[in-house]
C-alpha positions as CSV (number, residue, x, y, z in Angstrom):
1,X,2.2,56.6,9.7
2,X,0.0,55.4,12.4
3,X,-0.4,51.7,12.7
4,X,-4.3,51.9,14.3
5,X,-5.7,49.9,11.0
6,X,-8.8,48.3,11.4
7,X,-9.4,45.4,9.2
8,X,-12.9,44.5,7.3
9,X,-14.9,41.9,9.2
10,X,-17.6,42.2,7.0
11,X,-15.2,41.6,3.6
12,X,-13.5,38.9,5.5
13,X,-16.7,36.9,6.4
14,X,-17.7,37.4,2.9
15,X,-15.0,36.2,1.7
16,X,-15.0,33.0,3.7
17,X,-18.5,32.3,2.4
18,X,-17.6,32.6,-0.8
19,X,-14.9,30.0,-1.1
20,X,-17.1,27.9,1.0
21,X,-18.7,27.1,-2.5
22,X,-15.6,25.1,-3.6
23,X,-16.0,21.7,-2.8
24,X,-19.3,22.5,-0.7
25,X,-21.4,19.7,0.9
26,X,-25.1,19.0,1.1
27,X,-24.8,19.2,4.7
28,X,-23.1,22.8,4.8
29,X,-19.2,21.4,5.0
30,X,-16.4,21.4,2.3
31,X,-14.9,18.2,0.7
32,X,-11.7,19.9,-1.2
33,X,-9.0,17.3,-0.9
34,X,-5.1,18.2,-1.8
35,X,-4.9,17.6,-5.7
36,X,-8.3,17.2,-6.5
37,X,-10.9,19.3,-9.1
38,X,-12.0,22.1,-5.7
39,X,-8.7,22.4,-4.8
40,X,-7.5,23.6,-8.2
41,X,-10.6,26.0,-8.6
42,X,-9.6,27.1,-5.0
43,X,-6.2,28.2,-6.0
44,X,-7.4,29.3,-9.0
45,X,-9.6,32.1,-6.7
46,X,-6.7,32.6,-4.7
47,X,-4.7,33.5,-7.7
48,X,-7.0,35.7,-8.8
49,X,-7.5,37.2,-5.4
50,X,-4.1,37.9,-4.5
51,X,-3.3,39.4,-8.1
52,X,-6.3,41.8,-8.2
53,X,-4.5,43.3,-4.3
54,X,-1.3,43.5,-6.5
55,X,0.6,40.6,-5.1
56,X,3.0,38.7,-7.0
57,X,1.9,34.9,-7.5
58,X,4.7,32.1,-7.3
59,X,4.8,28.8,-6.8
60,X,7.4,25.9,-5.9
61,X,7.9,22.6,-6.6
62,X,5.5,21.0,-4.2
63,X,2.4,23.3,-5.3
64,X,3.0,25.4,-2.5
65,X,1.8,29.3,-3.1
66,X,3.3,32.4,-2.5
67,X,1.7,35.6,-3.1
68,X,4.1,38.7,-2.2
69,X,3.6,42.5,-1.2
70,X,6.3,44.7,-2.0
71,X,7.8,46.7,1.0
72,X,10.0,49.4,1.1
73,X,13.4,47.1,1.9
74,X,13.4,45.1,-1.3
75,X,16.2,43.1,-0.2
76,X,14.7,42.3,3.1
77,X,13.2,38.8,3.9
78,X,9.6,38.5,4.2
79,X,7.4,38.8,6.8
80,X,4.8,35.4,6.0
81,X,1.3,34.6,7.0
82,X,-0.9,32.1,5.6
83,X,-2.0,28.7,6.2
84,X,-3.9,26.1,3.5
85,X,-6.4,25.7,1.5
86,X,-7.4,22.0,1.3
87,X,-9.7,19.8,3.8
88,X,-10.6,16.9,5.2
89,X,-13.5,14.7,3.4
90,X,-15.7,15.8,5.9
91,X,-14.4,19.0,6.9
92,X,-16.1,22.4,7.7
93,X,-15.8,26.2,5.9
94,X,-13.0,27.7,8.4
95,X,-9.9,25.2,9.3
96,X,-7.4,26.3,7.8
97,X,-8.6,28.9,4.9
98,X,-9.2,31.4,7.9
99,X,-5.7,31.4,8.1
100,X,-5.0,32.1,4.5
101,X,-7.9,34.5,4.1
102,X,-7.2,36.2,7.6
103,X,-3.7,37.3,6.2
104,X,-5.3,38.4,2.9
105,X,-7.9,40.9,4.6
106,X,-4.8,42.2,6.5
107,X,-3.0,43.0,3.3
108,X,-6.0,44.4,1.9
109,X,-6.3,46.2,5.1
110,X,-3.1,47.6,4.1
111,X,-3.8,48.4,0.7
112,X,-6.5,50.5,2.0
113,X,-4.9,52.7,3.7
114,X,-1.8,52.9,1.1
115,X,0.5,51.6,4.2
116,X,4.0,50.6,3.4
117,X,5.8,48.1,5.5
118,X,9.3,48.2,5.3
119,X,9.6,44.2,4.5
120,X,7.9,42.7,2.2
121,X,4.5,40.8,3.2
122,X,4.7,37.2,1.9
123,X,1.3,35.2,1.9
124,X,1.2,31.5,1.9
125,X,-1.0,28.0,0.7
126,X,1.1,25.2,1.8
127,X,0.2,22.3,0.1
128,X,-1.8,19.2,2.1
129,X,-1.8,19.6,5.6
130,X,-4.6,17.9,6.0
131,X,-3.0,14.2,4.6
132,X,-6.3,12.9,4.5
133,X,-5.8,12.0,0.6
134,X,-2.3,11.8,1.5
135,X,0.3,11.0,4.0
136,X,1.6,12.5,5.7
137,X,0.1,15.8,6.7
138,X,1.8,18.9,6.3
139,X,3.7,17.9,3.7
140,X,4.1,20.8,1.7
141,X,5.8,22.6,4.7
142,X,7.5,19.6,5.3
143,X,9.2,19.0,2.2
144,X,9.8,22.8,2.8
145,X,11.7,22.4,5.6
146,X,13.8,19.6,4.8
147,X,12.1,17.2,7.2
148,X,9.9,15.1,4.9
149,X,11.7,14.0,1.0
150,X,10.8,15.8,-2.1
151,X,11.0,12.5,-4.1
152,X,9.6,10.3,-1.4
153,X,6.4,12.7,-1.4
154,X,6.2,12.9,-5.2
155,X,6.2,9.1,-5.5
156,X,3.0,8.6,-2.4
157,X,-0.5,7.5,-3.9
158,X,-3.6,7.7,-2.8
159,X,-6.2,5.2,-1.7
160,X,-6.6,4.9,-5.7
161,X,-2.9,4.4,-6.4
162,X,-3.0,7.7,-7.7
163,X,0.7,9.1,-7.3
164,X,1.1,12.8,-5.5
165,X,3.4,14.1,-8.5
166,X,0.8,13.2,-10.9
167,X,-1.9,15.1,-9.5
168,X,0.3,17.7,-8.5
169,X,1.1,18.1,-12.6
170,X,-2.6,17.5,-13.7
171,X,-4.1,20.0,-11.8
172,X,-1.7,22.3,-13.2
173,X,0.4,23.4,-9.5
174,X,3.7,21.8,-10.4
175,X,5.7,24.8,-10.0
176,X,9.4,25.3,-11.1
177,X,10.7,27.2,-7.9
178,X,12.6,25.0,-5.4
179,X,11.2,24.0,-2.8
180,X,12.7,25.8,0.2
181,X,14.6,28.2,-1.9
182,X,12.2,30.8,0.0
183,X,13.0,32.2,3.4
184,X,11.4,34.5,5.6
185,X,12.1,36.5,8.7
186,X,9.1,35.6,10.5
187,X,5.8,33.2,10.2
188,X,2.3,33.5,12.0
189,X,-0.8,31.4,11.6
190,X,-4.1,32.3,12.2
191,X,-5.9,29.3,13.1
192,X,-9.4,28.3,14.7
193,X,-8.8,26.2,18.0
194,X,-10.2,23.0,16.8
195,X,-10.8,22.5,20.4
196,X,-13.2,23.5,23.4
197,X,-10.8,25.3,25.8
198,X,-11.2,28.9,24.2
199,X,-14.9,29.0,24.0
200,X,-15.5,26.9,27.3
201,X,-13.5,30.0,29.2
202,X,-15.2,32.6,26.9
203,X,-11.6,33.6,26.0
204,X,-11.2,35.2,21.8
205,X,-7.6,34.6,21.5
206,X,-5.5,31.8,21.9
207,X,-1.4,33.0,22.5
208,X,-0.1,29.7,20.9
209,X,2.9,29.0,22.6
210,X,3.8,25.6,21.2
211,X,2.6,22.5,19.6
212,X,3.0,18.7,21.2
213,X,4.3,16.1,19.4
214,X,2.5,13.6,17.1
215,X,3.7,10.1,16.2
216,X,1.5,8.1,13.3
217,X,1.6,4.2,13.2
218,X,0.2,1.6,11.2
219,X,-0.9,-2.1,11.6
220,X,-1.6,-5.1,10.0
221,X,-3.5,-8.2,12.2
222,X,-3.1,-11.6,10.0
223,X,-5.3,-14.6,11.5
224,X,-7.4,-17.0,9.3
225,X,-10.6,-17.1,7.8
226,X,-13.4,-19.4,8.9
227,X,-17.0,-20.1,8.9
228,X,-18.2,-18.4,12.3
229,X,-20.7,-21.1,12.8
230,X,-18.7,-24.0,13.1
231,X,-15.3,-23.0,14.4
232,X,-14.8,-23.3,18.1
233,X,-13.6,-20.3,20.2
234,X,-10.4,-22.5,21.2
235,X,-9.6,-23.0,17.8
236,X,-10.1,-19.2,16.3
237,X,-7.4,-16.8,14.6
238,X,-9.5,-13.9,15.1
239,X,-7.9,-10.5,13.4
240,X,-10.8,-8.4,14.5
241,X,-10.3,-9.4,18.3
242,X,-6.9,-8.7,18.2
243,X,-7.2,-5.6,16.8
244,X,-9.8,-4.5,19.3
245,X,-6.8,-5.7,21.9
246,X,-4.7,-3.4,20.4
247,X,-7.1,0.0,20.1
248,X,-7.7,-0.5,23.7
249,X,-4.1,-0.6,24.3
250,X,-3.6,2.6,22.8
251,X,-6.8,3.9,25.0
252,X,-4.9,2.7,27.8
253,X,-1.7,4.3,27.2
254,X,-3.3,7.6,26.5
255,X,-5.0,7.3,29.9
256,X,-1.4,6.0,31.9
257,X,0.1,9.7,30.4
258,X,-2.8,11.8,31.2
259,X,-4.0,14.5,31.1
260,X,-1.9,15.8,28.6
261,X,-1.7,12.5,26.5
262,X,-3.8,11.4,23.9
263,X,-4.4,8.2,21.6
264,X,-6.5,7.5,18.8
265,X,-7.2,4.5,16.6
266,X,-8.8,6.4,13.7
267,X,-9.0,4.0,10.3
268,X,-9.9,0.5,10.6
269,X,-10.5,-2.4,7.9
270,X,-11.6,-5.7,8.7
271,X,-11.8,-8.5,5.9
272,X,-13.4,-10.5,4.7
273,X,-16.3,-8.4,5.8
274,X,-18.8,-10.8,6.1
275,X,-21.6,-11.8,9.3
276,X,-20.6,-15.6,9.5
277,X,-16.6,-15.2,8.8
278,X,-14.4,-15.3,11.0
279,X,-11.9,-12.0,9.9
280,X,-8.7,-13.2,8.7
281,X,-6.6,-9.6,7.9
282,X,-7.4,-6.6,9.4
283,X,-5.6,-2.9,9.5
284,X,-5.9,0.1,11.0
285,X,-4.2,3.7,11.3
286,X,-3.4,5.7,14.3
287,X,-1.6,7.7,16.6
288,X,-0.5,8.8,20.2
289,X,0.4,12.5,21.0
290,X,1.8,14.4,24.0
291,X,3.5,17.8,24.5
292,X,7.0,16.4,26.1
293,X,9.3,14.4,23.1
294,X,10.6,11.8,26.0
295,X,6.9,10.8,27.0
296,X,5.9,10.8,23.8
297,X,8.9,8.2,23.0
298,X,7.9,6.2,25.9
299,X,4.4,5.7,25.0
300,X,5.7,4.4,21.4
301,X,7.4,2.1,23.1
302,X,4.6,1.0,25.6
303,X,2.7,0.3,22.4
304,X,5.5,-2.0,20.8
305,X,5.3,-4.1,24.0
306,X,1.6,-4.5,24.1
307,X,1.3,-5.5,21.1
308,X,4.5,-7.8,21.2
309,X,2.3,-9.4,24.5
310,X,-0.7,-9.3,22.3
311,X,0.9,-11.5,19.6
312,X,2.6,-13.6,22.1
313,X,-0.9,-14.4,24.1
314,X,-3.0,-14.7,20.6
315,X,-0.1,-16.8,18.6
316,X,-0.7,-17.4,15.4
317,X,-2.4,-14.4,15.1
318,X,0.2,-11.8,14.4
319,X,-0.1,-8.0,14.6
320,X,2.6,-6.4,12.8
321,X,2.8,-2.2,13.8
322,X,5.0,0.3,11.3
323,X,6.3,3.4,12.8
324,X,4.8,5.8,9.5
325,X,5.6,9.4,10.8
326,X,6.7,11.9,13.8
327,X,6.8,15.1,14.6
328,X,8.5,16.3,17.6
329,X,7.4,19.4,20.0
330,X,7.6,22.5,18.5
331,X,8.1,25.2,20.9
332,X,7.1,29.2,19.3
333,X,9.7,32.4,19.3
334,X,9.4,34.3,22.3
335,X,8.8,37.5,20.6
336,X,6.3,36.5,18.6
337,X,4.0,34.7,21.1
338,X,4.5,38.0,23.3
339,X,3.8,40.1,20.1
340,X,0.7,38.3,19.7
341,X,-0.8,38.5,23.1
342,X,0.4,42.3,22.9
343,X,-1.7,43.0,19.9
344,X,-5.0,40.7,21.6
345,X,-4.0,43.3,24.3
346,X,-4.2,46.2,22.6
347,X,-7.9,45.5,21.7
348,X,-9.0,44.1,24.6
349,X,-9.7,40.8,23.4
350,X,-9.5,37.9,26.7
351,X,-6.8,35.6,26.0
352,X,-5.1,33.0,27.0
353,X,-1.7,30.8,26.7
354,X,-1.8,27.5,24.6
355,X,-0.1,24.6,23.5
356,X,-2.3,23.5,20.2
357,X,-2.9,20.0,20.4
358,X,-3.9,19.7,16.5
359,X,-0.6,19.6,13.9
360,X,0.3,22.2,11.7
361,X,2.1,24.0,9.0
362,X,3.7,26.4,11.6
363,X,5.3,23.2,13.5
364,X,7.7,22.6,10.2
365,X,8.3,26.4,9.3
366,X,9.2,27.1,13.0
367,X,12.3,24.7,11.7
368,X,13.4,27.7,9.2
369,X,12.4,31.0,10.7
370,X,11.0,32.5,14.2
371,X,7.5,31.3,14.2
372,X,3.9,31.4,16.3
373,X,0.7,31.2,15.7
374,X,-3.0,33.0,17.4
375,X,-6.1,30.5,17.5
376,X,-9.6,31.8,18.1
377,X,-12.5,30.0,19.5
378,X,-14.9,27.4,17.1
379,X,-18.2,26.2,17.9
380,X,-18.1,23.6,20.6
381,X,-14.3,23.1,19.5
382,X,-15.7,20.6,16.5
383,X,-13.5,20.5,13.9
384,X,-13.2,17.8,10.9
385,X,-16.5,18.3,10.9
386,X,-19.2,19.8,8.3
387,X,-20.6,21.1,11.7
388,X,-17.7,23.3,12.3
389,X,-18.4,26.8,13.0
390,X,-16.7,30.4,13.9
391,X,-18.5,33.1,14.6
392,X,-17.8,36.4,12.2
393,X,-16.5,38.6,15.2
394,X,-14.1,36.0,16.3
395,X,-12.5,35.8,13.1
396,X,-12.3,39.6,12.6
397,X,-10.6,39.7,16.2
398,X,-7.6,36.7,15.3
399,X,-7.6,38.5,12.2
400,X,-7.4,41.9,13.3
401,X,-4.1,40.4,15.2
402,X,-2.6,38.9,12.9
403,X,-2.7,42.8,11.0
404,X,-1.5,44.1,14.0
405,X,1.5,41.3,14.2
406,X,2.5,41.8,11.5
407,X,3.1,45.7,11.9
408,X,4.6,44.4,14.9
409,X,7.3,42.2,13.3
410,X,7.9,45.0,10.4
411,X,8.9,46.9,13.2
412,X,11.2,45.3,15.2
413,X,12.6,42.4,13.4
């Protein structure tokens, strides 16, 4: 049977727009954080949706979803595409859910035109990439992969002290199949860029070649309250200054390791939050990131010496850092990068190589099974943002490869 299938940008876009209603914002976004009400309704759709195209519905331990067309092998592993469903507080109608609905229209593409592949298709919502409720992200292909603890991740609460497992159970996604008890032959992730280089060189597809590594740290400044007015700057155990010592430290390490480095101070709380105090605590979240594990290790350890000289130099005034999370480099299977650029061939879309500078679910699976993913470009490369945008023919074209990658993999895997 020929493989020239075309998907349906039209159903696709539609599609988008319609789940854009769960957990949609005043200002045009999506707010549908892991566990919450919109991400139950969400995967409630998805059920629905992945049923009525005669997929079979399971789900693990973690609340991650798998939605499976037969193919003519029974006994062969899966071919898996997908990507997740929830978002950041702020976030926007496409990161991540083009992914997941990219790889549906491709299997209603299929469908369509009655075309059997000879392993079965296997679609996928991993649970919480985003960690913005909770921490760390991508832990439902973490846990998947062995990398992050099943129990450790059941027992993490929210802001609230609302505990993961809980919500996981209340929102009704607590499934009995263990986690990682699933394997697959292959993976691909369709993925806007989240970044400016694609449409800045009017190029559609992104060949994702690899990821860079991401290390996650937290802080805690303790000084001592006291009344702004009267306390001398000799005499002041200022958290807040400290902690400004320490973002630009993290600024400066990006810059020492450029220009593929980057660092980022993202969360900060300063008590007690008043004018005429004096801040006695104050915390903060970040993280440094770089392509190469060994740099990546060395500016981690740049940052534990700044901050020991900013203790020593501001004494009493203690900042204490905790390493909270890393990911190493994740380099993508040869044969499916080239597949991919061979299908964004085939149509004629421009391209380009990559190495994707955001984290995701593809960095853990790439762990269990051959693994790559196709980004395509997004408005100004905003992303975490109720301003993010994708234009419809972009997404048909990434999802018009992921179809054709997938027929791809079928055939030679």
């Amino acid at each position: 049977m020929s493989t020239n299938l075309t998907i349906n940008p039209e159903r696709l876009w539609d599609t988008l727009m319609d789940t854009a209603r769960f957990g949609a914002t005043p200002k045009g976004g999506v707010k549908r954080l892991t566990l919450s009400d919109e991400d139950k309704l969400v995967r409630e759709w998805f059920t629905s949706a992945c049923e009525a195209a005669g997929l079979t519905v399971a789900v693990d331990q973690m609340g991650n979803m798998f939605a499976t067309r037969p193919g003519a092998n029974p006994d062969a592993l899966p071919i898996a595409v997908g990507s997740h469903l929830d978002t950041q507080p702020a976030g926007g109608k496409f990161d991540g859910i083009l992914g997941v609905l990219g790889g549906l229209e491709a299997i209603r593409t299929l469908n369509d035109a009655g075309y059997e592949t000879s392993r079965p298709i296997t679609l996928i919502n991993w649970t919480n990439e985003e960690g913005a409720r909770y921490a760390p992200a991508m832990s439902g292909s973490g846990v998947y992969s062995g990398e992050i603890g099943y129990d450790d991740m059941m027992a993490r609460p929210d802001r609230d002290g609302i505990r993961f497992g809980d919500e996981l159970k209340r929102i009704g996604y607590a499934g009995a199949e263990t986690v990682g008890a699933r394997r697959f032959a292959a993976f691909v992730e369709l993925h806007i860029e989240q970044g400016p280089i694609l449409e800045a060189e009017g190029k559609t597809i992104g060949v994702v070649e690899g990821g860079q590594g991401i290390y996650w740290f937290d802080g805690t400044v303790t000084g001592r309250d006291s009344h702004a007015g009267t306390t001398p700057m000799t005499h002041r155990r200022d958290a807040m200054m400290a902690l400004a010592e320490a973002a630009l430290a993290v600024e400066a390490i990006a810059l020492e390791n450029a220009p593929a480095a980057v660092g980022t101070m993202g969360e900060v709380a300063v008590l007690p939050g008043s004018r005429n105090t004096i801040p006695g605590l104050a915390t903060f979240l970040g993280e440094l990131r770089h392509p190469d594990g060994g740099t990546l290790t060395a500016m981690a350890e740049a940052l534990d010496a700044r901050i020991a000289e900013i203790n020593a130099r501001r004494s009493p005034v203690e900042i204490v850092l905790t390493r909270k999370w890393r990911k190493d480099p994740v380099a993508f299977d040869k044969r499916i990068v080239d597949a991919v650029r061979g299908a964004a061939e085939k149509h004629g879309y421009s391209n380009r190589p990559m190495i994707s500078g955001a984290g995701h679910d593809a960095y853990y699976v790439a762990d269990t099974c051959p693994t790559g993913m196709i980004f395509i470009p997004c408005w100004e490369g905003i992303s975490h943002n109720e301003e993010e945008s994708a234009t419809q023919s972009d997404c048909a074209a990434g999802t018009q490869v992921i179809l054709d990658t997938l027929l791809k993999l079928d055939q030679t895997l």
